[in-house]
Legacy VTK file of the C-alpha trace (Angstrom):
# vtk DataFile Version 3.0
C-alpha trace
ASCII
DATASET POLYDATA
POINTS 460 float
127.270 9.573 51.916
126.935 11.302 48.502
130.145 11.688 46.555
132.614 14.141 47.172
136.204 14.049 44.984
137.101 10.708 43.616
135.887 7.353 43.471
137.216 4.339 44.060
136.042 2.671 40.790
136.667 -1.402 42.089
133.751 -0.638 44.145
131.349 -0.879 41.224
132.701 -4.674 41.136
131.124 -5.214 44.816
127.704 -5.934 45.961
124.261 -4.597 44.037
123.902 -1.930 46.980
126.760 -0.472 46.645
126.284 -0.499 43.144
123.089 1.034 43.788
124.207 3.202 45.850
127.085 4.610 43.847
124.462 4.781 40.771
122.510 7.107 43.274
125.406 9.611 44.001
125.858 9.708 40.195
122.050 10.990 39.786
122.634 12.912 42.683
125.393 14.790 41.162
123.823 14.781 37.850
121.135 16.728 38.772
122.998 18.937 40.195
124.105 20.269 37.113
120.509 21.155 36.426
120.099 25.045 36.088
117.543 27.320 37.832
115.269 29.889 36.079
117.828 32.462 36.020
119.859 30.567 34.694
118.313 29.222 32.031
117.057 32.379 31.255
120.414 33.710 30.504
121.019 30.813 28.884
118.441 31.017 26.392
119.759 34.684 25.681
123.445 33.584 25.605
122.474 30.366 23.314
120.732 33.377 20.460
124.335 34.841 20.285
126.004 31.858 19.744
127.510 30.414 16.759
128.775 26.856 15.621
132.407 27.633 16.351
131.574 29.003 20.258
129.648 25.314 20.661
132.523 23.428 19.152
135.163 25.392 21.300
132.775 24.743 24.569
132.705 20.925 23.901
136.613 20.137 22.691
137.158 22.461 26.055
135.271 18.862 27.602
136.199 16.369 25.736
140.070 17.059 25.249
140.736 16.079 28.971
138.561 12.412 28.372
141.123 11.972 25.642
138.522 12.395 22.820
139.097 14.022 19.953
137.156 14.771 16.935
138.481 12.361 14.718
137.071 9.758 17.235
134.027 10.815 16.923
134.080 10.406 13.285
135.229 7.199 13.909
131.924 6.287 15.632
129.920 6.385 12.327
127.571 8.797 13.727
124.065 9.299 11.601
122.676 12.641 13.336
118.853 13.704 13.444
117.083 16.819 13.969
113.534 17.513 14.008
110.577 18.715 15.972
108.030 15.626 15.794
109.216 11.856 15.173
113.420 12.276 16.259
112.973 9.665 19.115
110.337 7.269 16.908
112.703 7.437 13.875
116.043 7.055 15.800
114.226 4.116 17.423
113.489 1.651 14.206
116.615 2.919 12.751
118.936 1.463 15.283
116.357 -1.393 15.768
116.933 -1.906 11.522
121.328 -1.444 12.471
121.270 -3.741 15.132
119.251 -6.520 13.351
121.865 -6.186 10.905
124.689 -6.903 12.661
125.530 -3.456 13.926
126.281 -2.579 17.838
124.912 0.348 18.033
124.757 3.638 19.940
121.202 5.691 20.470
121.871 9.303 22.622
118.559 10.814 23.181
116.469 13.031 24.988
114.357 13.260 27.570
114.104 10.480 29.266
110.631 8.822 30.253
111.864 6.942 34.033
115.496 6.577 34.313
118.179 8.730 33.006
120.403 5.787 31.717
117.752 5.642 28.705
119.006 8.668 27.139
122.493 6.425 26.407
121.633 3.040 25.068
123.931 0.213 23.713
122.444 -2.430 21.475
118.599 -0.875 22.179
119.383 -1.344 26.042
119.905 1.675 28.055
122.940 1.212 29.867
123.342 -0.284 33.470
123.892 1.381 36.861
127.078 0.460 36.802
128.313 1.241 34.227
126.542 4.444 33.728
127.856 5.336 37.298
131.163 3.937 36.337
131.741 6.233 33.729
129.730 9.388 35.139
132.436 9.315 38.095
135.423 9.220 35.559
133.931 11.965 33.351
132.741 14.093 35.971
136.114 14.033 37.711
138.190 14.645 34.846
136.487 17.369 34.154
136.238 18.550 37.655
140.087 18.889 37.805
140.498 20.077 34.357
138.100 22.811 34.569
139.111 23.865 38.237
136.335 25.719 38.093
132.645 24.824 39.132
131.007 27.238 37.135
132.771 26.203 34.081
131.448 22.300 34.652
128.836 21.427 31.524
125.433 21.793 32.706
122.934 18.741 32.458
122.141 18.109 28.632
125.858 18.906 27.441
127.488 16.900 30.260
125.185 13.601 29.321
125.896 14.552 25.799
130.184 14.602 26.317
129.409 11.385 28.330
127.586 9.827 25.552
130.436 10.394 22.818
132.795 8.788 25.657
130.468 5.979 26.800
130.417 4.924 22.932
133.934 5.613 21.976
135.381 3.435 24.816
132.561 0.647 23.892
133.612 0.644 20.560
130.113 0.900 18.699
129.925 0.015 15.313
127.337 3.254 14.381
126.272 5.948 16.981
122.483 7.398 16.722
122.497 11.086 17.893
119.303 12.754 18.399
119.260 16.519 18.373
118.990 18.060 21.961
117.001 21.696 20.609
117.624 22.783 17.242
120.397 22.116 15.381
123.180 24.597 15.022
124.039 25.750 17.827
123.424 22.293 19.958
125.947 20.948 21.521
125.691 17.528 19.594
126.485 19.389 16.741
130.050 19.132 17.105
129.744 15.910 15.018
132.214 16.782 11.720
131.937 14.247 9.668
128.159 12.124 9.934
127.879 9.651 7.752
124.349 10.886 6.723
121.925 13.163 8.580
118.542 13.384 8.730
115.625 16.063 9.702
112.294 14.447 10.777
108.182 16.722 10.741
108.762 20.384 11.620
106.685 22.157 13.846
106.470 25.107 16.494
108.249 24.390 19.669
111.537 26.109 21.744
110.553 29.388 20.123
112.267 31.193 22.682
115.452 29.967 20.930
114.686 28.737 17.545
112.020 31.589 16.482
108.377 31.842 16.065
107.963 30.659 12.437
108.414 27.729 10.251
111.065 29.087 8.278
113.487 30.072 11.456
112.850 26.336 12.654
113.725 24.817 9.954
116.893 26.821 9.394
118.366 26.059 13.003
117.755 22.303 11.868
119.322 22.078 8.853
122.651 23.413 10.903
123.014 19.836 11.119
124.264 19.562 7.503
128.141 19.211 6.322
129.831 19.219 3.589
130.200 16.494 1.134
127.468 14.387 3.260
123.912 13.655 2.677
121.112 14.834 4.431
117.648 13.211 4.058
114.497 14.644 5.042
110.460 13.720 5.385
107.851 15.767 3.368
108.433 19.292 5.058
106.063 22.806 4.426
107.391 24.474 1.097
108.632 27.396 2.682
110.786 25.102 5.114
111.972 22.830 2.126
113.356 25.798 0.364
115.157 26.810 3.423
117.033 23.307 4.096
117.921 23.491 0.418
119.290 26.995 -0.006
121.296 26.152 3.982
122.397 22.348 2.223
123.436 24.265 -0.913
125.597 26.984 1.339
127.257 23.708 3.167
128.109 22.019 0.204
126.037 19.585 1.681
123.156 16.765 -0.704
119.770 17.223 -0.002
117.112 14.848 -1.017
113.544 14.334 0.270
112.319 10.592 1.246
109.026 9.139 0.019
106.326 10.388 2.300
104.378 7.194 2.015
104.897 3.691 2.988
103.288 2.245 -0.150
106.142 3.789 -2.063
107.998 0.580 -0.453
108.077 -3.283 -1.698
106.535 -5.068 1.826
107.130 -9.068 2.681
102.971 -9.564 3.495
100.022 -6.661 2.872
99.521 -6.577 6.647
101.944 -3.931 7.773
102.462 -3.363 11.162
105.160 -1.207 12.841
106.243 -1.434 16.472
105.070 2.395 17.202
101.365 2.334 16.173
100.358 4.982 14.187
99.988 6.510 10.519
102.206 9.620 11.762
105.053 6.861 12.032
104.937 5.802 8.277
106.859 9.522 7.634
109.793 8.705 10.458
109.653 4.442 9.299
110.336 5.977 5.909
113.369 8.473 6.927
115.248 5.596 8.829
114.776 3.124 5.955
116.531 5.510 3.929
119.404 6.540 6.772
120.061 2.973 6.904
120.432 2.349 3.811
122.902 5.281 3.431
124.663 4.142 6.463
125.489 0.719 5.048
126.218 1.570 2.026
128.635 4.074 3.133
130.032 3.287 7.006
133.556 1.429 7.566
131.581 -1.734 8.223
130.330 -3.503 5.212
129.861 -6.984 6.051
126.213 -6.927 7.378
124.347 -4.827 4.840
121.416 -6.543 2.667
121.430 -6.868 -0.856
118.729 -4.537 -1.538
120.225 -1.656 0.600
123.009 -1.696 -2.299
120.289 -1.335 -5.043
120.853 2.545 -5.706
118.672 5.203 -6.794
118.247 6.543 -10.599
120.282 9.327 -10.606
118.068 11.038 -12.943
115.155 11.626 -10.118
117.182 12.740 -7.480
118.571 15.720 -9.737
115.660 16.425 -11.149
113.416 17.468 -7.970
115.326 15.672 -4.752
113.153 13.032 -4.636
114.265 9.562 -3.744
112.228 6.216 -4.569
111.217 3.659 -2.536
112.614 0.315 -2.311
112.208 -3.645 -1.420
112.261 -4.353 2.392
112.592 -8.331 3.254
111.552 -9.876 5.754
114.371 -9.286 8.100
114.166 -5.316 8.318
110.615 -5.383 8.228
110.789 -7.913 11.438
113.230 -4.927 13.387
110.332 -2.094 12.334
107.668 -4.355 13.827
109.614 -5.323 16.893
110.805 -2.014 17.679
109.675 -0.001 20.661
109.833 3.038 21.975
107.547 3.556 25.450
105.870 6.275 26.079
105.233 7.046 22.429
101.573 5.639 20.965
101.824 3.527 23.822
98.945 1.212 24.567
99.029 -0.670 28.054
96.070 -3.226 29.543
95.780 -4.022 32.980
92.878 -6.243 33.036
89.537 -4.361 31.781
91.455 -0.911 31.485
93.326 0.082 28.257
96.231 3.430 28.927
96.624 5.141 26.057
100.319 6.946 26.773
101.971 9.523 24.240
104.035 12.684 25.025
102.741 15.216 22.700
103.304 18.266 23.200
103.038 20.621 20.166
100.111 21.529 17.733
100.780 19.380 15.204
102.239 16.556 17.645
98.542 16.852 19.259
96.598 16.248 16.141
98.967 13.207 15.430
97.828 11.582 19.160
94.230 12.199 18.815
93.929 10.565 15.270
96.528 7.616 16.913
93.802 7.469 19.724
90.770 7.871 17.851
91.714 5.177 15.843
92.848 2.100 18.295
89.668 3.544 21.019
86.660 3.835 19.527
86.836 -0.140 17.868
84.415 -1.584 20.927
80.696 -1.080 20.711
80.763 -2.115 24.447
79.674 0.795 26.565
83.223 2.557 28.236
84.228 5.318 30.338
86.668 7.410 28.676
89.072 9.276 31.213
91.642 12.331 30.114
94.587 12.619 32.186
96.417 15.877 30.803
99.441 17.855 32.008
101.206 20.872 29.820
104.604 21.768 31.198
106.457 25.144 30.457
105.789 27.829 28.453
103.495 25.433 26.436
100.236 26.751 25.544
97.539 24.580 26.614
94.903 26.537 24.422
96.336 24.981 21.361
96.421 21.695 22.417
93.276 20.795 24.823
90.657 21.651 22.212
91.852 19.162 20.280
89.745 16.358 22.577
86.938 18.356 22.620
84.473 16.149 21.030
85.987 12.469 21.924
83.351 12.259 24.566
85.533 11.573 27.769
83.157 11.013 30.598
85.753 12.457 32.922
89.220 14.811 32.424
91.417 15.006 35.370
94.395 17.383 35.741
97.569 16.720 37.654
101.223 17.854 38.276
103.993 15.873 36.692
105.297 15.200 40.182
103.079 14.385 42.934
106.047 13.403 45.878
109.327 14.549 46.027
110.485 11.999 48.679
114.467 11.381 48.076
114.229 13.524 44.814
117.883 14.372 44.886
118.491 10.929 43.499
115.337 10.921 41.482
116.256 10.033 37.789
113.149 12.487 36.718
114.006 15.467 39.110
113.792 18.392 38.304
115.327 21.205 40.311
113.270 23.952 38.554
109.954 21.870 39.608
107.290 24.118 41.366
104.794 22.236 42.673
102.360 25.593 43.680
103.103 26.529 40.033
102.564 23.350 38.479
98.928 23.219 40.137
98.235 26.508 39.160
98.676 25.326 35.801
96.536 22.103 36.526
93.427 24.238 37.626
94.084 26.904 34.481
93.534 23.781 32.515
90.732 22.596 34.172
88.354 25.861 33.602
89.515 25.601 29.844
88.676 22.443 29.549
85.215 23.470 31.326
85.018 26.579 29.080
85.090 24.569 26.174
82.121 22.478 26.861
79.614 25.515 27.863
80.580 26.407 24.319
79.853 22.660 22.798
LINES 1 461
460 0 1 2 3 4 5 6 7 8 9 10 11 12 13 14 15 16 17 18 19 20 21 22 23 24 25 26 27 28 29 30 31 32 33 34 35 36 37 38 39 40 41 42 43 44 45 46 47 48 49 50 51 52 53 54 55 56 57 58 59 60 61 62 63 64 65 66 67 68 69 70 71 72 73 74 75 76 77 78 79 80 81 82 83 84 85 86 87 88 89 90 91 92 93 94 95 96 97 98 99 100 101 102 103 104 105 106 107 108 109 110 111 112 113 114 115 116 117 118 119 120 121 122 123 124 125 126 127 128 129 130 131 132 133 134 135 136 137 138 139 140 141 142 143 144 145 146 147 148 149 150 151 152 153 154 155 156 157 158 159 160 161 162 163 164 165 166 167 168 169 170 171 172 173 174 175 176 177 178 179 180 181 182 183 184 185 186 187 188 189 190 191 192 193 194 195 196 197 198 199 200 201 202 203 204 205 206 207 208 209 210 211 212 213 214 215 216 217 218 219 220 221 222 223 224 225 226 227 228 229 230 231 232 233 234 235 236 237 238 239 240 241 242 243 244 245 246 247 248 249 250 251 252 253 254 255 256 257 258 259 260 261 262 263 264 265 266 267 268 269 270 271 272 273 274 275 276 277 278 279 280 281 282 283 284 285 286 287 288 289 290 291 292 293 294 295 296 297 298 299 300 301 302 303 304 305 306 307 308 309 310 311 312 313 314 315 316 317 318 319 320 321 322 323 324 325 326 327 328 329 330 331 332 333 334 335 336 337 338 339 340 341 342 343 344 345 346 347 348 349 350 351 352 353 354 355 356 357 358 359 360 361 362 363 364 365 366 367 368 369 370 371 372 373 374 375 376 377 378 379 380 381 382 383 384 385 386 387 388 389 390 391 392 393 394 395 396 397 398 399 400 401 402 403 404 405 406 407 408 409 410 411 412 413 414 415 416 417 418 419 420 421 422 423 424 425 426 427 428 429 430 431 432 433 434 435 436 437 438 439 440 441 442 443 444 445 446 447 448 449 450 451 452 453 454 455 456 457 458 459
């Protein structure tokens, strides 16, 4: 029986089905929250009009009735990132970095790859059923009879985002990671006052529907991250976007400095540097969280874990001068937490027995370029004879013109071209639903792909 009203929540204590169960009627309701395409449409319309203060208003209208107020989320050290390429990779070895230190920490982020409890992790583990289901139930019903109002209930990013600020409030986390949703101003994470440093990872096109068309409009919905009196760090950015995050950080009152764009600007334990997430497009987003965490600790209400060198500060001279900031010694320990770090689905390389996967989620121009170098790299090392076999799928409004050419000339023997879901048995409770899925649609798209991807080699 799905839920309906209140739960009882001593019957997360009983057996694993019920706790499976229970965990179920939480994804069940979850995804109800999902919009359809009219909807969203409006949405995306509404979301234009918007401003900071109608986002803050919209979330305190939440998160008053959980008992959470803004202060508290101060409290939770929050370090927030924004971005178009590289937020989940660089959140990733930062909180891998914060928790080898010491820290408990907090990660929010979006989407998620299998199982909706990812998007909320505690200590680099996403959280349980239970107690994901445990506090879904308590936030969804508390809002439920404080809205008294269906329509009014969050929809499905900005009610996992209220449940994240609860979920690490009431689990007292030493830091909290927050990855940007879509942009940056107006998103509903941004209700964060007081970060203790911020942080904007590789720009590129993507949600132009909402964010604009150009580099420029991007890059000035991201820096709406920014607040006064705090720092916010970013990676090697186009000029014309630089000089946009600086004039928006100079209007906030907010620092703005640039971190080095290359690893060897660093002091390494051994010459043989290896990160956790495989390739040279990661040596931008290992760089930014070096820097956030060295901010963090030298800054956040709990001082007792940092490392000497994250205390060794930078000449004050450089950063004036052009917003620069220098590299620095990383021991042993930090560099362990970059090179155990994961983050699946990202420059992902699996074996099961002969057969090597080679899994990554791009999904913009530049993203694209970044997976094909990753792959061309760690794929072409045998001289052994191999079949090479494309499995490609562009969602959305995505162009697939910009991004299949790319693989032109990597000499796959084979390309195949499938929908993201191919059975929808018991999808209700599916963690990776979604409601606005159209399966004629999606193979539509599948067999447009398929004659570009033919196109393109009558014209090799």
């Amino acid at each position: 029986m799905l839920h309906n009203g209140k739960v009882n929540l001593s019957e997360l204590k009983s057996d694993g089905n019920t706790t499976i169960n229970l965990y179920q009627q939480a994804v069940y309701q979850l995804n109800c929250l999902q919009s359809n395409t009219q909807i969203i449409s409006a949405a995306i319309n509404l979301k234009k009009r918007k401003n900071r203060q109608d986002v803050l208003e919209g979330m305190m209208e939440c998160l008053t009735p959980l008992n959470i107020s803004l202060t508290d989320i101060d409290s939770l050290n929050c370090i927030h990132i924004a971005g178009t390429k590289g937020k989940g990779s660089t959140c990733a070895f930062l909180e891998s970095i914060l928790r080898q230190l010491g820290y408990k920490t907090g990660f929010y982020s979006s989407p998620h790859l299998i199982h909706v409890r990812e998007r909320i992790q505690i200590n680099g583990q996403p959280i349980s059923e239970e107690l994901f289901a445990k506090h879904f139930f308590h936030v969804f019903d508390t809002l439920k009879d404080s809205l008294q109002n269906q329509e009014k209930m969050p929809g499905y990013f900005k009610f996992l985002t209220i449940m994240a600020f609860y979920i690490f409030y009431v689990e007292k986390v030493d830091v909290a990671i927050v990855e940007v949703g879509i942009g940056g101003e107006n998103d509903c994470t941004n209700i964060i006052q007081n970060p203790i440093v911020c942080g904007i990872t590789t720009l590129d096109l993507d949600h132009t529907s909402i964010l604009g068309s150009t580099i420029p409009e991007i890059a000035w919905h991201k820096a709406g991250i920014a607040k006064p009196n705090c720092t916010l760090l970013t990676v090697e950015q186009p000029s014309e976007a630089i000089e946009v995050i600086k004039q928006r950080c100079k209007e906030i009152n907010s620092k703005f400095l640039i971190v080095p764009s290359t690893i060897n600007s660093y002091k390494w334990p051994n010459s043989n540097i290896k990160f956790g997430i495989s390739g040279c497009h990661q040596h931008l987003n290992v760089s930014l969280a070096l820097q956030l965490a060295r901010i963090l600790c030298l800054n956040s209400t709990k001082n007792g874990n940092f490392l000497p060198f994250f205390t060794q500060n930078l000449s004050k001279e450089t950063t004036k001068l052009n917003n620069n900031l220098d590299g620095f010694e990383v021991n042993e320990n930090i560099y362990s937490a970059l090179f155990n770090c994961k983050w699946l689905g990202r420059s992902q390389i699996l074996q099961k027995e002969n057969i090597f996967y080679f899994l990554d989620g791009a999904h913009t121009p530049l993203s694209i370029k970044y997976c094909a170098q990753w792959f061309k790299e760690n794929s072409f090392k045998s001289n052994n004879k191999i079949q090479r076999l494309l499995i490609f799928h562009c969602t959305g409004y995505r162009d697939s013109l910009q991004l299949l050419p790319v693989f032109k000339n990597f000499n796959f023997n084979a390309a195949l071209f499938c929908p993201a879901i191919i059975e929808e048995n018991n999808y209700l409770i599916n963690d990776s639903i979604n409601l606005n899925h159209d399966s004629s649609k999606e193979l539509r798209r599948c067999y447009k792909d398929k004659q570009l991807w033919m196109e393109l080699f009558e014209n090799k």
